[in-house]
C-alpha positions in Angstrom: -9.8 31.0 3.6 -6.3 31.2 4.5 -4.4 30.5 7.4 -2.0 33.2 7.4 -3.8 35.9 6.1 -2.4 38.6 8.7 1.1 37.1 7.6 1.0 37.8 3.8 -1.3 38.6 1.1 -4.2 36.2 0.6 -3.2 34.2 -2.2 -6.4 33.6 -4.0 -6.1 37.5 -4.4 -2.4 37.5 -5.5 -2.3 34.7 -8.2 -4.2 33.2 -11.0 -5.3 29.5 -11.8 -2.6 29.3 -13.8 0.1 30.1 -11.9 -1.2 28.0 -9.1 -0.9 25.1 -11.1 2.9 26.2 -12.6 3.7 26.1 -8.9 2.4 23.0 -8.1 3.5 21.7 -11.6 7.2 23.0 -10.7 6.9 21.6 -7.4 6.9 18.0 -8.3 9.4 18.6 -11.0 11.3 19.7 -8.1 10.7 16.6 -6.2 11.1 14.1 -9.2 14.3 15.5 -10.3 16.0 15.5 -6.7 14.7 12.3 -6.1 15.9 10.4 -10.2 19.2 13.1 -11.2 20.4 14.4 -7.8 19.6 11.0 -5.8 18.4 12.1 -2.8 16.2 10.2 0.1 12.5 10.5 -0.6 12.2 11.7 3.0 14.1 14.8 2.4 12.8 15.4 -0.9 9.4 15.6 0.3 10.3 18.1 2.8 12.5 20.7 0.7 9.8 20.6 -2.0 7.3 21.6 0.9 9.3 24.5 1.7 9.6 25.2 -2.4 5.6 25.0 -2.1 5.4 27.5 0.5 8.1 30.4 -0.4 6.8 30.1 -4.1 2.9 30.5 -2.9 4.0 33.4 -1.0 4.0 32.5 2.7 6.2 33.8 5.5 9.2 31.5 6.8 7.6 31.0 10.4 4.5 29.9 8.8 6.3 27.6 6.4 8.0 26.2 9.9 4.7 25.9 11.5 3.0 23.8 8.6 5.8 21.8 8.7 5.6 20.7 12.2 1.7 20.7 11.7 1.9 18.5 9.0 4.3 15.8 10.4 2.9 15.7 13.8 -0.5 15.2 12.2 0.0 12.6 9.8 2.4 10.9 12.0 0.2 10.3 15.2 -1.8 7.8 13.1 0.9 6.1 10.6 3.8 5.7 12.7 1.7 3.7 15.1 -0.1 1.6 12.7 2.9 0.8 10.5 5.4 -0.3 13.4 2.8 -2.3 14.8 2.2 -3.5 11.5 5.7 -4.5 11.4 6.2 -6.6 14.2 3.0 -8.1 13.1 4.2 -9.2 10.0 8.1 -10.3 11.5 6.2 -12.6 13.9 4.3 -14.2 11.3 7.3 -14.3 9.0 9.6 -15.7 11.3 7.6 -18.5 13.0 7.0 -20.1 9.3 3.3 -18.5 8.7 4.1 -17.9 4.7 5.5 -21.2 4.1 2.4 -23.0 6.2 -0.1 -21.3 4.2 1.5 -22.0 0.8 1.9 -25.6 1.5 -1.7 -26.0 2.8 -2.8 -24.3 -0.1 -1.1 -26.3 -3.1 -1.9 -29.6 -1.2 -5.4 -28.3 -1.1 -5.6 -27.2 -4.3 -3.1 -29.8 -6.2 -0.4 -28.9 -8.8 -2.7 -28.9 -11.5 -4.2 -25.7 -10.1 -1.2 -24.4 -7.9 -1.4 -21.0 -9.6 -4.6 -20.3 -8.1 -3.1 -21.5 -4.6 0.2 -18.9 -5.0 -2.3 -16.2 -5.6 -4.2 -17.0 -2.5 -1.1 -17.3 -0.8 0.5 -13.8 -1.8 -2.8 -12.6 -0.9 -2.9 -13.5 2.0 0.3 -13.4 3.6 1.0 -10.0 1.5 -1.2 -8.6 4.0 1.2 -8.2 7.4 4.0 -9.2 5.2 6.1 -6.8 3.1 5.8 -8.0 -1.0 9.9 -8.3 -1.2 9.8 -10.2 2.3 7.2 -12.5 1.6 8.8 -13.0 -2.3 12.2 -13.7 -1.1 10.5 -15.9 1.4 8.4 -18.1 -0.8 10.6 -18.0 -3.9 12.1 -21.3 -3.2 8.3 -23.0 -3.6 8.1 -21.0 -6.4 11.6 -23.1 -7.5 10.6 -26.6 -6.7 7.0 -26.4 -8.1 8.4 -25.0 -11.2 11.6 -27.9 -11.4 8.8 -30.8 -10.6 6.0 -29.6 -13.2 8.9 -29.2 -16.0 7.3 -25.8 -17.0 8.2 -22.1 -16.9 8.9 -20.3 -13.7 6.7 -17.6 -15.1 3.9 -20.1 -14.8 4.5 -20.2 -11.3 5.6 -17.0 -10.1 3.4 -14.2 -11.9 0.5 -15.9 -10.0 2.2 -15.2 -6.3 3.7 -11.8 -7.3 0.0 -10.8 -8.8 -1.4 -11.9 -4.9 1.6 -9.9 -3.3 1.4 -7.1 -5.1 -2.7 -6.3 -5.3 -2.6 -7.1 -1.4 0.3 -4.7 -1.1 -1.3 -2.1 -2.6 -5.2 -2.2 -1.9 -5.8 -3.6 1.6 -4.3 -2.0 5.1 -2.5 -2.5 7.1 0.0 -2.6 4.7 1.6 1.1 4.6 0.7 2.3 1.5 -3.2 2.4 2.0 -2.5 3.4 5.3 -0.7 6.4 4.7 -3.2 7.2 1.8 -6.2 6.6 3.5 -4.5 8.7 6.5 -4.2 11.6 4.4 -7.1 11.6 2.3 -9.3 11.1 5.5 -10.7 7.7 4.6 -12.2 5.3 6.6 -10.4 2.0 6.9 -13.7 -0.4 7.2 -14.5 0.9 3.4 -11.1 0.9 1.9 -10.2 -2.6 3.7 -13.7 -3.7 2.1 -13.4 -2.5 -1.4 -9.7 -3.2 -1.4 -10.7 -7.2 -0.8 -13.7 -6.6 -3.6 -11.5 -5.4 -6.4 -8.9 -7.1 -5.3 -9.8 -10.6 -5.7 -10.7 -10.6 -9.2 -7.8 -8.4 -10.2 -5.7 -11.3 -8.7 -7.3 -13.5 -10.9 -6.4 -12.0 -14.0 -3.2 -10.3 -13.4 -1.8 -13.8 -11.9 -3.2 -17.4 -12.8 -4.7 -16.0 -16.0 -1.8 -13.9 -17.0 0.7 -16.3 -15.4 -0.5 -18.7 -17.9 -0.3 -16.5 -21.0 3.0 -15.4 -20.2 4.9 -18.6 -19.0 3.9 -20.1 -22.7 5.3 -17.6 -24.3 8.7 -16.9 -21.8 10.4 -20.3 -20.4 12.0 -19.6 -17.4 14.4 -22.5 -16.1 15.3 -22.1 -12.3 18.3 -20.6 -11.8 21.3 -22.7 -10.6 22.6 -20.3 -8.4 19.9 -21.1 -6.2 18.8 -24.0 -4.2 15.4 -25.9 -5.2 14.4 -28.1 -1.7 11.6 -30.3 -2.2 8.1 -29.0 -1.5 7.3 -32.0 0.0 9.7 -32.1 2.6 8.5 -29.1 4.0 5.9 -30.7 5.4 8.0 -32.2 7.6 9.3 -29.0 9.3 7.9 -27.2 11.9 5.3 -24.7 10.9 2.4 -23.0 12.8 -0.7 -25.0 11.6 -2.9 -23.1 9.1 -5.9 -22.1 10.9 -3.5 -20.7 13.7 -1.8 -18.6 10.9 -5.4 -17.7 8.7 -7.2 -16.8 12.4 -4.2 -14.2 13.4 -4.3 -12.7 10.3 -7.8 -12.3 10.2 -8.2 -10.9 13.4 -7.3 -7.4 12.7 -9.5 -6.9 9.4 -12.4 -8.7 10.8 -12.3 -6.3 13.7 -12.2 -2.9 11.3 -14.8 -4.2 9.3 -16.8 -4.7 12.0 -16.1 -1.4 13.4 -17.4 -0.2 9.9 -20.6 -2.3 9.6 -21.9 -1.4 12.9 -20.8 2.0 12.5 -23.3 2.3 9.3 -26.2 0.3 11.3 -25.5 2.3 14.8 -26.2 5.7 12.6 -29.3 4.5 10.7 -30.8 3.4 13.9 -30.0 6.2 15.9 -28.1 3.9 18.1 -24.4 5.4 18.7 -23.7 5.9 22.4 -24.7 1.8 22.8 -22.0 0.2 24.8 -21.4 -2.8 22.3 -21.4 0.0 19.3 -18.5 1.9 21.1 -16.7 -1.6 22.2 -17.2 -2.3 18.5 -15.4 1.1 17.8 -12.7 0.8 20.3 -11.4 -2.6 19.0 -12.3 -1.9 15.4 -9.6 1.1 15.5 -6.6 0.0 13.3 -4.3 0.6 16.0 -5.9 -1.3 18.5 -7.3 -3.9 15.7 -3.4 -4.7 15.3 -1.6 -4.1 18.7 -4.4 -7.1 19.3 -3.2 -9.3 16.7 0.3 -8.5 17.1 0.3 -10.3 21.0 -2.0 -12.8 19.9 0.8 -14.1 17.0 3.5 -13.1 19.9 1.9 -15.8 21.9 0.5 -18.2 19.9 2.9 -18.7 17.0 6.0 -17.1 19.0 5.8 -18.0 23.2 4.1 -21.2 23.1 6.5 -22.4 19.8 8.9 -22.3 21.7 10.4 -18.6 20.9 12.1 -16.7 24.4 11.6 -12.8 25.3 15.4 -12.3 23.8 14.3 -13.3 20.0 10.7 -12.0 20.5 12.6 -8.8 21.4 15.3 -9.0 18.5 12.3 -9.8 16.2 10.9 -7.1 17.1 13.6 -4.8 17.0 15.1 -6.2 13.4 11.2 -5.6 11.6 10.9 -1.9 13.1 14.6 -0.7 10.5 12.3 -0.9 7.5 9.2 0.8 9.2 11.1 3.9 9.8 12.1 4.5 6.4 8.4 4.3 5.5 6.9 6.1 8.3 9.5 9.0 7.6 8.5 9.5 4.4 4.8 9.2 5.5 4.9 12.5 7.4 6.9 14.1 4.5 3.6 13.7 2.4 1.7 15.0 5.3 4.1 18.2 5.6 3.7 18.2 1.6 -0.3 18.6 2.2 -0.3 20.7 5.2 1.4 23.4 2.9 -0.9 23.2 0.4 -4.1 23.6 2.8 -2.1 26.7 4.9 -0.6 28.3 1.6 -4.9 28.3 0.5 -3.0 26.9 -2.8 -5.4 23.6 -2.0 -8.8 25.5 -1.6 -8.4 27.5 -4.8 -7.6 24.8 -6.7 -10.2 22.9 -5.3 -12.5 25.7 -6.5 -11.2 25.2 -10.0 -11.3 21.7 -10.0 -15.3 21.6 -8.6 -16.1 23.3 -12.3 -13.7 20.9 -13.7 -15.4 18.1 -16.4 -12.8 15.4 -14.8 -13.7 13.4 -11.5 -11.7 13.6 -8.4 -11.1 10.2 -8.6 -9.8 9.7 -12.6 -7.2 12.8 -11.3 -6.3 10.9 -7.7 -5.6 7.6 -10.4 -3.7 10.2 -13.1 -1.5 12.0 -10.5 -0.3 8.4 -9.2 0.4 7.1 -12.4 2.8 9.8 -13.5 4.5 10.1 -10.2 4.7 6.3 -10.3 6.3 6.0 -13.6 8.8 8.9 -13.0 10.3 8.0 -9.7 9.6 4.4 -9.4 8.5 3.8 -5.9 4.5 3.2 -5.3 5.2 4.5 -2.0 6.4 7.7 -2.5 3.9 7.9 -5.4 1.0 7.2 -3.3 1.5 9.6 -0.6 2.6 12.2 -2.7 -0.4 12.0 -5.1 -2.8 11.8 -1.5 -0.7 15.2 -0.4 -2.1 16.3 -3.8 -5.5 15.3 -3.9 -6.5 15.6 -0.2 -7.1 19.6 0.0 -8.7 19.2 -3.5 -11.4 17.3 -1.9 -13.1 19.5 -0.1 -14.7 21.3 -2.5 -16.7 17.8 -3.2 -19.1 16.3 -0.6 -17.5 12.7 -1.0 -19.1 9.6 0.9 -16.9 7.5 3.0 -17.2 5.1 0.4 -16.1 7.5 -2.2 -13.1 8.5 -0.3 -12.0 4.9 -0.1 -12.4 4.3 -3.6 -10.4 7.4 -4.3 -7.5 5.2 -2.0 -8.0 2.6 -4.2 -7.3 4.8 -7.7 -4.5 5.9 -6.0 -3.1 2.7 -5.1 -3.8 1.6 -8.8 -2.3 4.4 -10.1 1.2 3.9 -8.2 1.2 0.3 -9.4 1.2 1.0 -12.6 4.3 0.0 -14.9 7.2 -0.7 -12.8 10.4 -0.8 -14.8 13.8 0.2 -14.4 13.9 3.1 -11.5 11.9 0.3 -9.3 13.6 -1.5 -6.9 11.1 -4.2 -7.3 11.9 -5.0 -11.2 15.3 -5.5 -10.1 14.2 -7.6 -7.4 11.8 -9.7 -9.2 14.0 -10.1 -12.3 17.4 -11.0 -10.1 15.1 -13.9 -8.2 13.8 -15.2 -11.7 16.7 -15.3 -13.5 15.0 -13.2 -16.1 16.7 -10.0 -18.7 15.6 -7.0 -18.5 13.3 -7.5 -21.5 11.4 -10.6 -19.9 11.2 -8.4 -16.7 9.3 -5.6 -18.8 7.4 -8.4 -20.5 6.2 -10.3 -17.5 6.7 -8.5 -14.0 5.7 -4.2 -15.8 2.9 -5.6 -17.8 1.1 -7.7 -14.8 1.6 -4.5 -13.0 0.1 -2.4 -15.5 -2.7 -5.1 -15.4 -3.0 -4.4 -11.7 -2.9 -0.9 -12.4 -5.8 -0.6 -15.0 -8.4 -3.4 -13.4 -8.3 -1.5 -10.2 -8.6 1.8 -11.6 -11.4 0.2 -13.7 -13.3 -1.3 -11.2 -13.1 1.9 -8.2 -14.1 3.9 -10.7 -17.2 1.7 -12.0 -18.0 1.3 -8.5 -18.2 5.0 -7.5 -21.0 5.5 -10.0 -23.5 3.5 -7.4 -22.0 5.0 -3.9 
């Protein structure tokens, strides 16, 4: 049952239910109040409450060492590929004038009448090899002009393309925090790309353009003067990748992991695996391959043949790869974070606990993130954190891939919920809008906590029929 048995004492032997969970309770104590009083990096957080983990459950200092390198390398090999790949991905597509095409095409398409609906597209869309802060900072100064022309609050506006950001951000890879969590918990990407576009779309809906509406009648927002407002019209006149280049490339990679999902399924049912076309499927249906294809195909299409040399492709590159570390760091802090829990045995007795338990795996996965969410502010840490958590719990349960993806989902739902003032994203949001702190609880926290509830909601209606 336990990994180091010939080190120590096996624990299920040494402690009770209760003092497991004291440990594990103590333990993120431990992490929250280094991360919110003593201030210190997420990254190194992670890591020293690991070590907490392991001398508290009783294992020896070179196993503690062992799971720690276990841990990183193992998460790691997956994340750190996909997320600076990811990243490149997304600075290509940023730089060459991808967000900006698609919003234009989209309120031309859909008029100003219904340019809500069109920003929510649009953050959906581009929130997907785009970082939300990125892609907000880049398509604020739409938000601006729309908001100036139509006389109405910016609220009316904005909610709608922060509401497609954010559920993007959260539900569908390759952004890194399903990654990560789908990384740890063991999911498969096909089925948490799938349902993370099937909850997603309607959650969008109501969290942005119905929201948006709601709350930009009750909160006018002018724009603020310290910013510029250009005319949405004239940049049509600039030079932008055309639309179906930009849709295409970012299509590419999800349409491949799906694939390599659906013919997965079908290939099993049909007893039909070792087919060449099957495994092709599977090859280029990997996420890491799925994006290192789409990443050339935007180097070329939108970046060599507009014009951009090796030198910028290269400084492009080299800028988008600063943020990635942060998040692939902390990434393989949550793996270490697991990989003590599954060596200490800490994670199979509790799992044995929680298999008599009345609550479902995935109503604790959503819990967990929530509270870690609220207390420390960043969905990030929250997600892989509450995955660290959950993952050795699991496999006491004989969970679908389906169910394991919707698990991702609670998780991500969870670590959306009610961003306030420990968020770097209130602050961002509200600074951009020109709003108090008050109108940024009132509008940004509550269409989070929308996010939050409707995803939860639906994963967890949808796990009754997989």
């Amino acid at each position: 049952m336990k990994k180091y048995n010939h080190l120590c004492n096996p624990i299920k032997q040494s402690m009770t239910n209760i003092e497991l969970i004291v440990i594990l309770v103590g333990s993120i104590g431990l992490l929250l109040f280094m991360i919110l009083k003593l201030k210190i990096q997420a990254f190194l957080a992670l890591l020293a409450t690991a070590v907490f983990l392991g001398f508290a459950s009783g294992m020896p200092m070179e196993a503690i060492v062992k799971s720690i390198i276990d841990g990183m390398g193992s998460t790691l090999g997956f994340v750190a590929c996909v997320v600076g790949i990811g990243a490149i991905f997304g600075q290509m597509l940023e730089s060459s004038g991808g967000a900006e095409t698609l919003a234009q095409y989209l309120i031309n398409r859909f008029g100003k009448d219904r340019a809500p609906y069109a920003l929510t597209i649009t953050g959906f869309i581009v929130a997907i090899p785009i970082f939300l802060d990125v892609a907000f900072i880049i398509l604020v100064p739409i938000l601006y002009a729309l908001a100036k022309d139509a006389k109405k609050s910016l609220l009316y506006f904005a909610i709608p393309l922060l509401a497609g950001l954010a559920v993007t951000h959260a539900f569908v890879p390759p952004t890194p925090g399903p990654v990560a969590t789908a990384e740890i918990i063991g999911a498969d990407f096909g089925w948490v790309v799938l349902f993370g576009l099937i909850i997603g779309i309607p959650v969008a809906i109501i969290a942005g353009p119905v929201f948006g509406k709601y709350i930009g009648k009750k909160i006018h927002l002018e724009v603020p003067r310290t910013f510029e407002t250009p005319d949405v019209k004239s940049l049509k006149d600039m030079s932008l990748p055309p639309f179906w280049q930009v849709t295409s490339i970012i299509a590419v990679p999800l349409v491949l992991i799906l694939s390599n999902t659906v013919s997965g399924v079908w290939a099993g049912t049909h007893g039909m695996k070792d087919v060449f076309w099957v495994k092709l499927l599977a090859f280029t249906g990997h996420p890491i391959i799925a994006l290192l294809i789409a990443t050339f195909l935007a180097i070329y299409v939108i970046g060599i043949r507009r014009g951009f040399t090796g030198d910028a492709i290269l400084q492009l590159s080299a800028k988008s790869l600063a943020p990635a570390g942060l998040i692939i760091l902390v990434t393989g802090a949550g793996g270490v974070f697991k990989q003590l829990l599954v060596d200490s045995g800490m994670g199979v007795q509790l799992a044995e606990s929680m298999s008599h338990s009345a609550m479902p795996p995935i109503a604790l996965a959503y819990i967990l993130a929530l509270v870690i969410r609220v207390s420390q502010g960043s969905a990030t840490v929250a997600m892989i954190t509450s995955a660290g958590i959950v993952a050795p719990l699991l496999s006491s349960f004989a969970l679908s891939d389906p169910q394991k993806a919707l698990i991702v989902i609670a998780i991500a739902a969870g670590a959306t919920t009610a961003s306030h003032v420990n968020d770097s994203g209130f602050w961002l949001v509200g600074k951009y809008l020109g709003m108090t702190e008050k109108q940024t609880l009132q509008s940004w926290t509550v269409m989070e906590t929308i996010i939050s509830v409707m995803g939860f909601s639906l994963a967890f209606l949808l796990s009754f029929f997989f």
